[in-house]
C-alpha positions in Angstrom: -7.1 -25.7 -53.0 -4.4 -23.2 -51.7 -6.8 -20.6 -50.9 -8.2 -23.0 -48.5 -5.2 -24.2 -47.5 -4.1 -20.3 -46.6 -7.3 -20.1 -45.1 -7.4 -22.8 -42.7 -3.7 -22.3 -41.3 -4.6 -18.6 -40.6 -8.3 -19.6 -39.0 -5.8 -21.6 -37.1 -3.0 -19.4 -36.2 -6.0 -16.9 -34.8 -7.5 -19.3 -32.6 -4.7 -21.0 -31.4 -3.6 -16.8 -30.3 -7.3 -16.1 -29.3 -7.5 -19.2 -26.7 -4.0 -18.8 -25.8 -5.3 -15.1 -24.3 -8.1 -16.5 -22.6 -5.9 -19.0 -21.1 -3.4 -17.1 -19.4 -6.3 -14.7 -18.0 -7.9 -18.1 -16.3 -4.6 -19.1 -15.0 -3.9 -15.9 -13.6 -7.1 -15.2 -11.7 -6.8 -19.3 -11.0 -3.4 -18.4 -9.1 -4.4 -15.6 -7.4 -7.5 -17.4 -5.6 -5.3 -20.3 -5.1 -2.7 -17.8 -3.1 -5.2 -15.9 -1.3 -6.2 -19.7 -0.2 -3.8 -20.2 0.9 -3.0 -17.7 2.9 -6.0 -17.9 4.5 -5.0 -21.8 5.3 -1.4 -19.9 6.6 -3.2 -17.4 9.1 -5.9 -19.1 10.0 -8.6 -17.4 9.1 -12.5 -18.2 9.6 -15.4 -16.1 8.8 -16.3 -16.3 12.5 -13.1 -14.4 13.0 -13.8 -12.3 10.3 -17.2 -11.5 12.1 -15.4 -11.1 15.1 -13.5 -8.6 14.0 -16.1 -6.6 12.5 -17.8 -6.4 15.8 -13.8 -5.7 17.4 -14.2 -2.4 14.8 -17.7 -1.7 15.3 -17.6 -1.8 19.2 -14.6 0.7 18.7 -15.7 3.0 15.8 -15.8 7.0 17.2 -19.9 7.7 15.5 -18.7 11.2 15.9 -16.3 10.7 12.9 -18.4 8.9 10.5 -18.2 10.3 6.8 -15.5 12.4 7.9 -12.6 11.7 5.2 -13.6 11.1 1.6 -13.5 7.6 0.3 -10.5 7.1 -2.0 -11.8 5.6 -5.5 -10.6 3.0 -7.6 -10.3 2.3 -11.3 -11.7 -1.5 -12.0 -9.3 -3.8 -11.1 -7.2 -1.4 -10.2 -5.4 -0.7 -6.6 -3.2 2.3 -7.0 -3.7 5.5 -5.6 -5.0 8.7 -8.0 -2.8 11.6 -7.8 -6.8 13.2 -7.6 -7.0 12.0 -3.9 -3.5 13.4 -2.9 -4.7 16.0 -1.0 -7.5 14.2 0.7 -4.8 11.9 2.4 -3.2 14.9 2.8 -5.8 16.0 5.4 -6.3 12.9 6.9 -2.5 12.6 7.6 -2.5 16.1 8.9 -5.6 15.1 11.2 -3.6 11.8 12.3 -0.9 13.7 13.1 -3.0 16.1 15.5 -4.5 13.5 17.1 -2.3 10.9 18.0 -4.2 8.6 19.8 -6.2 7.6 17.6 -6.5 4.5 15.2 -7.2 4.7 11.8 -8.9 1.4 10.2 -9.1 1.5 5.9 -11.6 -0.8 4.5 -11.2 -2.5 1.2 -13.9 -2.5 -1.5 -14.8 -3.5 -4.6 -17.8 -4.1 -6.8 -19.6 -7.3 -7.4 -17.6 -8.3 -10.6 -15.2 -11.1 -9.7 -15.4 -14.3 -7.5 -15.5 -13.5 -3.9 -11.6 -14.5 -3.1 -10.4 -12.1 -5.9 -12.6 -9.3 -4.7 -11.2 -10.0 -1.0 -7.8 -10.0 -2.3 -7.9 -6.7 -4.6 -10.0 -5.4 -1.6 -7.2 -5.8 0.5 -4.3 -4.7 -2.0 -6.6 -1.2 -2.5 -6.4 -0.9 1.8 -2.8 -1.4 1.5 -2.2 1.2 -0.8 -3.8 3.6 1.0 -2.0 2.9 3.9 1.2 2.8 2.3 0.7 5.8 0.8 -0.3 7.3 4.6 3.2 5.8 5.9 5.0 8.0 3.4 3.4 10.8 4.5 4.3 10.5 8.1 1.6 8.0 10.0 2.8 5.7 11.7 2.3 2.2 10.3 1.1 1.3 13.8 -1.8 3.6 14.3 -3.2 2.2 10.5 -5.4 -1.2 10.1 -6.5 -2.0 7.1 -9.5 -4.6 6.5 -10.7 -6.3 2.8 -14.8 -6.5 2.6 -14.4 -7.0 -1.4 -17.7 -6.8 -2.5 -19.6 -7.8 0.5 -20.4 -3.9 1.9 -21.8 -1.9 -1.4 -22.7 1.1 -1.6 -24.6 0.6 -4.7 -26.2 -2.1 -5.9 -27.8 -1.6 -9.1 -25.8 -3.3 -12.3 -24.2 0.1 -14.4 -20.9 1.6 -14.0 -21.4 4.1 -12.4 -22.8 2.1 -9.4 -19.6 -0.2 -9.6 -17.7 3.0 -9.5 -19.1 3.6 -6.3 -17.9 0.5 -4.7 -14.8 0.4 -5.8 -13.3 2.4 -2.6 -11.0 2.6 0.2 -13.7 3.5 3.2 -11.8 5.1 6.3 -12.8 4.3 10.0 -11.8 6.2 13.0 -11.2 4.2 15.8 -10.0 4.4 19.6 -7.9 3.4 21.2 
């Protein structure tokens, strides 16, 4: 009777932890879409605007520079910057610093796990790293847009890590002015 006893108080203390876990993982991921929501609400933000600004970029994109910088890759759910791509922003603050006028446009990426509002989102936070990390090295703030596609641009689409790996990336665009 006591083993039993033992037995069902610890069968309950681990799922009473185990759910707990699960719980606070929902709630966060439930916050975050709910913020990003929102904000969305805030700004005003459609997909025909989004669209429109896709065609804003793509009307302005310099085909000259395409694949010139390195795309700066991120660990899953992760948005901050490897010390490994330190000299690649290097180079591309060096190169925004020679030619001033133009604009430099970061897209967001990130693979297909994840709804679509939580991709958008960490999309957006990897873009704003890798701008941040630009402003500290000299570019002006001004001269950098950033843009979130979350998962909707991949690279890769086949289901393996090393496909996701791919797509989790800060693209760069040159633009004009």
């Amino acid at each position: 009777m006591k083993k039993s006893l033992v037995l069902l108080v610890l069968f309950c203390i681990i799922f009473a932890f185990g759910c707990q876990k699960k719980a606070i993982t929902k709630t966060d991921a439930q916050q975050m879409e709910q913020d990003i929501a929102s904000q969305r609400d805030r700004q005003g933000i459609e997909d025909q605007k989004i669209a429109s600004l896709d065609e804003d970029i793509s009307s302005r994109y310099l085909e000259e520079t395409k694949g010139m910088f390195e795309d700066i890759l991120f660990d899953y759910d992760k948005y901050a910057v490897k010390s490994q791509y330190r000299s690649t922003l290097q180079s591309i603050s060096a190169w925004m610093t020679k030619n001033g006028g133009a604009t430099l446009s970061i897209e967001g990426h990130c693979d297909e796990r994840g709804t679509n509002e939580y991709n958008l989102a960490l999309g957006d936070r990897r873009a704003k790293a890798v701008k941040d990390y630009l402003v500290s090295l000299g570019v002006p703030s001004s001269k950098i847009e950033i843009l979130s596609y979350g998962e909707e641009k991949p690279l890769c689409t086949q289901q393996a890590e090393s496909c996701w790996s791919r797509n989790r990336r800060a693209h760069f665009v040159i633009l004009t002015k």
